[in-house]
N, C-alpha and C positions, 0 to 999 in steps of 0.2 A: 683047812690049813695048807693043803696042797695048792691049793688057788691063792692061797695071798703070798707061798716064795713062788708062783710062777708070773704073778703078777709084778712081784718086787723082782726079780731078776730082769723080764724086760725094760722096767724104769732103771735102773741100774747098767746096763747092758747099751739101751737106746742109740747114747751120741755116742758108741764105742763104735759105731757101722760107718761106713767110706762113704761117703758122700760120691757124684760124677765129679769131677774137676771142671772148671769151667772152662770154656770156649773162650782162647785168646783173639779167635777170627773175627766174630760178627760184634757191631756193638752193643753194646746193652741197652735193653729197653727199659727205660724211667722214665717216670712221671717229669715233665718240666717244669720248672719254677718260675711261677711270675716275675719274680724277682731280679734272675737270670737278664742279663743285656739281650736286647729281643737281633733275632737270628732268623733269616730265611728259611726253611725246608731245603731241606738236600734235593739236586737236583743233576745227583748225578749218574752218567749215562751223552750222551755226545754233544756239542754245545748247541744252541737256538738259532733256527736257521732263521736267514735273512741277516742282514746287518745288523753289528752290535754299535750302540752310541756308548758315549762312558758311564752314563747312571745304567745304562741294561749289561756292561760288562762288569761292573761293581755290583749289582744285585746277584749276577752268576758270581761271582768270586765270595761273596760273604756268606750264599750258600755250600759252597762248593768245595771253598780251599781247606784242606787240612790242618791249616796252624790253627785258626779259627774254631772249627770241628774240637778241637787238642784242648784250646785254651777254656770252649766253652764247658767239658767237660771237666774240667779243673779246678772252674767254678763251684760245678754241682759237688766234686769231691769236699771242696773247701762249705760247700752250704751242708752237705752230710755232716763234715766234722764239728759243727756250729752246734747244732741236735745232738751229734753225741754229746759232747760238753753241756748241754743245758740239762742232758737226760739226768746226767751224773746228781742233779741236785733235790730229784724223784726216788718216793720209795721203791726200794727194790724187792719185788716177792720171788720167791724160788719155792719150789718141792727138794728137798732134802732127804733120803733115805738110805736106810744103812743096815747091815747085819754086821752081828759078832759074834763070836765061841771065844767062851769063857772058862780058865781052868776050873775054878768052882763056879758052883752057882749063885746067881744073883737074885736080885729081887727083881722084878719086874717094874714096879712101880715105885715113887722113894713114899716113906712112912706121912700118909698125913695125920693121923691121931691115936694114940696111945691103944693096942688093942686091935688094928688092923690085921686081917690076914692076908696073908702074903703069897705069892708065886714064884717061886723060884725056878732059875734056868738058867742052863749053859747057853743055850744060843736063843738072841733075841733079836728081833727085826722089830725096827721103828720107820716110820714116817712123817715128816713134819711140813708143814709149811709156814714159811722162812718172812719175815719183814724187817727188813732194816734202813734206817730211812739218816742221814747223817743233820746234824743239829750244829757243829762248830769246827769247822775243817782249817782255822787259823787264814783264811782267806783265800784258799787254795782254787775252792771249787768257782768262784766269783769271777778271783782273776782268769782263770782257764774259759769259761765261758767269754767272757770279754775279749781274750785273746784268739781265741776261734772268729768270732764276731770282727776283731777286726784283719783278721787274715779272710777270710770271707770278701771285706769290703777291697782287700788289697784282690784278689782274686779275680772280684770284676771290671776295675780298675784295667789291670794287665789285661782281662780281656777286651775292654773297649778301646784300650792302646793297639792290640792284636789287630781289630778292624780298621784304628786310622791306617796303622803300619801298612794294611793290605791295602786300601784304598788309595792310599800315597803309592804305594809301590805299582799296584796297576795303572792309574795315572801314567805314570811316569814311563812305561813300556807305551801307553796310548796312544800316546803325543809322542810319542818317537817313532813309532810307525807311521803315526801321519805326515807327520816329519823325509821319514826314509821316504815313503809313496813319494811325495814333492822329488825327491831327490831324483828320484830311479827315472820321474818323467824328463826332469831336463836335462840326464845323459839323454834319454831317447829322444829329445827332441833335439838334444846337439849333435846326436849319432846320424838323425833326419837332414838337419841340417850339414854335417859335411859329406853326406852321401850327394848333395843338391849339390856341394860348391866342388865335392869332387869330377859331378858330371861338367860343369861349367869350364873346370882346367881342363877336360879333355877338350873341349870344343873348342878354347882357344888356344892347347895345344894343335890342333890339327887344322886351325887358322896362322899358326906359327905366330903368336901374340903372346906364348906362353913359354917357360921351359921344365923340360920332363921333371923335373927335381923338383919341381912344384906338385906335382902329383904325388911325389915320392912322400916327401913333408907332410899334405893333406892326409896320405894314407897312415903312416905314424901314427897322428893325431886319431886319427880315426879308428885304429889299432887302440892306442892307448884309451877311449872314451871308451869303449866297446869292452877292455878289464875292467873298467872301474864298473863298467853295468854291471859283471857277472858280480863281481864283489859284492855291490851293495845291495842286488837282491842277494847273495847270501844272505846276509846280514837281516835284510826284511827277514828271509825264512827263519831264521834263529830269532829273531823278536816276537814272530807268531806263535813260534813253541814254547816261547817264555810266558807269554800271555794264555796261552793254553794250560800253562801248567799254572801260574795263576790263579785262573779259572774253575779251578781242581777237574777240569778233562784231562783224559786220555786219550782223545782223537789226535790226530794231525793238525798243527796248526795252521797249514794251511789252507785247512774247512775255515776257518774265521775269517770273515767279513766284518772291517769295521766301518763307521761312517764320522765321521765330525770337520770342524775346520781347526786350522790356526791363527785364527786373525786375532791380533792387538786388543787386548781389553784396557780401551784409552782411559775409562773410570778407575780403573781399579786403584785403591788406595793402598798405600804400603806405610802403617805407622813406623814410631819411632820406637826405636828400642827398649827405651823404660816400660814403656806401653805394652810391645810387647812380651816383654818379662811380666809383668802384672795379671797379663791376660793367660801366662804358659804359670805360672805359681799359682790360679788357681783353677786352673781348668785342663791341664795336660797330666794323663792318667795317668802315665807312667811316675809321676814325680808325687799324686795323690797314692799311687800304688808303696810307693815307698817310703812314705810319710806311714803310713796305714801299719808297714812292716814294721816301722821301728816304734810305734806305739805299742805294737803286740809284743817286742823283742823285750820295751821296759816293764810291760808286765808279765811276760817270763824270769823274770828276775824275782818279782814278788811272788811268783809259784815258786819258785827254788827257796825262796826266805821261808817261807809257810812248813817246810820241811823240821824246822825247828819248833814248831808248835805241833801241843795236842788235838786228837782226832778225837771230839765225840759223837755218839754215834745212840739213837733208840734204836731196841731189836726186839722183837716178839714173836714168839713164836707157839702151831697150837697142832699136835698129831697124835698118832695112837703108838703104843706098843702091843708088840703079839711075843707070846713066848714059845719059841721053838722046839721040835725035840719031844720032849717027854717031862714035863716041870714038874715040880713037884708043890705041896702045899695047898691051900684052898683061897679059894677065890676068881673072878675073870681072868681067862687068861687072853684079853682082847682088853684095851681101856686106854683113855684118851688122857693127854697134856698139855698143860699150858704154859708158858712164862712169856713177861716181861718186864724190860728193864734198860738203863742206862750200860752205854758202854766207852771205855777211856782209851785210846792209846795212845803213850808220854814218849817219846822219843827219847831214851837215856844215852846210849854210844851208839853212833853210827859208823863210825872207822872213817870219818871222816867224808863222809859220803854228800851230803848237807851241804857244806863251805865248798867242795867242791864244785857243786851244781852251781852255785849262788855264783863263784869264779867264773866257771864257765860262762852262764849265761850276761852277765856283767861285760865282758870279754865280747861275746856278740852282739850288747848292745854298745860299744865303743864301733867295732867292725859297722855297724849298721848306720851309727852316725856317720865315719868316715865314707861310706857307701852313698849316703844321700849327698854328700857335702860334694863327692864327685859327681854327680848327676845334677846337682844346680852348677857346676862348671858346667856340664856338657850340654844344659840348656840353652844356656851363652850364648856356648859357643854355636850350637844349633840356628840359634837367632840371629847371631850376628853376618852367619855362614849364608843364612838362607835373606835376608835385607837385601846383603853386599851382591849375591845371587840375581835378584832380584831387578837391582838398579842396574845391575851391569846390563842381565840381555835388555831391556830395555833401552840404553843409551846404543847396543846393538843393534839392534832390531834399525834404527833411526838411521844411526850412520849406512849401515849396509842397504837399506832400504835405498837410499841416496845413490849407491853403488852399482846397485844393478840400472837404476837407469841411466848411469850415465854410461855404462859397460853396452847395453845395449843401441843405444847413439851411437858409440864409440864400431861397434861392429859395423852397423849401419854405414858408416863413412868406410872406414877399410874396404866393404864392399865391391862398394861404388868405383872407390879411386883403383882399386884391383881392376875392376871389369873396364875400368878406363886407358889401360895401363899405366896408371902414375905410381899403384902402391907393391908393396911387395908382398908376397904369400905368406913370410912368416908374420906380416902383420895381421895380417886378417886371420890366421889361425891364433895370433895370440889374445888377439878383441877377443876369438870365439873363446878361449879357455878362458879367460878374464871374465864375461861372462857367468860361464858354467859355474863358474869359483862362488863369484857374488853370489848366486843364484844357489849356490847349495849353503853358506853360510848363513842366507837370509834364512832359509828354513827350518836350517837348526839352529838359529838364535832362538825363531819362534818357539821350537819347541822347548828349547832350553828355558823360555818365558815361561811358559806354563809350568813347566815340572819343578820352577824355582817358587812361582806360586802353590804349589801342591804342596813343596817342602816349609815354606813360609805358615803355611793352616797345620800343618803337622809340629813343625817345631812350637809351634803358639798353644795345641792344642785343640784347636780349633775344628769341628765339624766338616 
């Protein structure tokens, strides 16, 4: 007897112990789901040497970056809670056990046949084990599962959105730096160049062909080209650490070496706007992700309605009792029970508990339409943003392309007619800055091209 309350006080006692708390620091290690949007390996630690092109800076970025990391585990929360939800629909077994002291004594066992002897006790310990398994839950358990199942589907959704988000967004740092590169060479080529025409005034200043104030000007010029470098390699360095972070590194952005060009993708097709709306309603995650939400929000509603029906439920159950103490009477005092049976529960007054849920949730599924209804606005306007984007550096690119040659001509004579004495020095410094201008806006159309096309596959959807 001493062995079955030291036995039953551990079962009883068991989950009453502290568990460790968990480690907020390191992530957790689970099993991955095929299921799950496939994901790189982390590979983080300082970024790959050698030069990065934009599919090998996009492979480190969708390892790497932490939104991605965040979103993918969001998923797996959202596929956990799918499982719980379907578990709910499984019998449930438990061990159940229990002591009591009783002012009088009991019976042990209840009466199965006229003439039984009996055991009585003040204190009794039982053990049972428990099955209850639910048969009619007014639609509860159905719609819950369904609604996990489709918060799940929203879940990967938002994270395959998460990846375009990132791939658009590293793009668009890529092509700007390749961009700035272009830029920063033709101050240093223009820096190159009026160090050359600054030597030239000296020599025909000191052939008296020239006047000092023509040096003076050159030097200016030559001042002023010389800020604009330091600027815009700033500007590179804060692009590299943008892309660094990115990248989900920690090093210095200016470890990154990239490589690509910007030349004109003379094919590329740019549809029309119904087209592309067709192609972003069924293919762009973010808007399948929210579609997905307010499927689940409408059958959140029919879980709230379910509130107003009955629960039934089979429960069986099969354990021993032991009598405590000192019993009295004759017979085992060890012996085993069994039941089963149907079980009911009717919902009579809730205090109003029921209508309010059904309120509320109703209420979010109004929220959840007006939710989607502005996000087909903003696909729109996405589209119409990223087209107009589109055509414009394009008809850019064309005109300014036209501009720098004829800017460079243009220097080419001022030159000339300088080193002839016909022209005058603010001419020829302003060919050179005419120039420089063209020559920096042609680059950043380019890249504007690109990043309008990266916004164009994102606003669409698109891979």
């Amino acid at each position: 007897m001493r062995k079955i309350h030291i036995l039953f006080a551990v079962l009883m006692l068991g989950g009453c112990t502290v568990s460790p708390p968990t480690d907020p620091g390191p992530a957790v290690a689970t099993a991955r789901s095929e299921a799950a949007a496939p994901r790189v390996d982390s590979l983080l630690g300082p970024p790959p040497q050698g030069p990065l092109t934009l599919i090998d800076a996009i492979a480190v970025a969708l390892a790497n970056n932490p939104d991605v990391a965040a979103a993918d585990w969001d998923y797996r929360a959202a596929q956990a809670r799918h499982d719980y939800a379907s578990g709910a629909r499984l019998p449930r077994l438990s061990a159940v056990g229990s002591y009591a002291h009783h002012l009088d004594e009991q019976r042990l066992l209840p009466v199965r046949q006229p003439g039984d002897p009996a055991i009585l006790s003040r204190d009794i310990v039982s053990g049972d084990l428990v099955l209850t398994m639910p048969i009619y839950t007014g639609g509860r358990l159905v719609n819950q599962i369904e609604v996990a199942e489709l918060l799940q589907q929203a879940a990967g959704h938002r994270l395959a959105r998460n990846r375009e988000e990132l791939v658009f967004n590293v793009s668009s740092v890529f092509f700007s730096i390749l961009a700035q590169r272009q830029v920063i060479e033709s101050l240093e080529f223009s820096g190159r160049t009026l160090k050359q025409h600054l030597d030239r005034v000296d020599a025909l200043v000191a052939a008296q062909k020239a006047a000092k104030v023509d040096r003076l000007r050159t030097e200016v010029r030559l001042a002023d080209v010389q800020q604009r470098l330091v600027r815009e390699r700033n500007v590179m360095a804060i692009q590299h650490r943008a892309l660094a972070s990115l990248l989900g590194s920690e090093s210095q952005g200016e470890a990154l070496s990239i490589q690509g060009d910007l030349e004109l993708n003379e094919g590329a097709s740019v549809p029309e706007l119904e087209t592309a709306l067709t192609t972003a309603w069924s293919g762009r995650d973010d808007y399948l992700a929210a579609r997905s939400a307010l499927e689940a929000q409408a059958r959140n509603v029919e879980v709230a309605r379910s509130g107003h029906l009955p629960i039934v439920f089979v429960q069986g159950s099969y354990g021993g009792r032991w009598a405590a103490g000192s019993p009295t009477g004759t017979g085992d005092e060890l012996d085993d029970i069994g039941r089963i049976g149907l079980g009911a529960e009717i919902p009579l007054y809730e205090g109003g508990q029921v209508n309010a849920q059904v309120q509320e949730q109703r209420a979010n599924l109004a929220a959840a339409r007006e939710r989607l209804r502005k996000l087909e606005l903003q696909i729109r306007l996405d589209l119409e943003t990223a087209l107009l984007n589109v055509r414009s550096s394009q008809e850019r690119i064309v005109a300014i392309r036209t501009s720098v040659e004829q800017a460079q001509e243009s220097l080419r004579i001022e030159r000339e007619k300088y080193d002839l004495g016909r022209g005058a020095i603010i001419d020829v410094l302003d060919a050179q800055s005419a120039l420089l201008d063209s020559q920096t806006n042609y680059y950043r159309a380019l890249a504007d091209y690109h990043v309008a096309m990266a916004q164009m596959k994102l606003a669409m959807g698109e891979q």
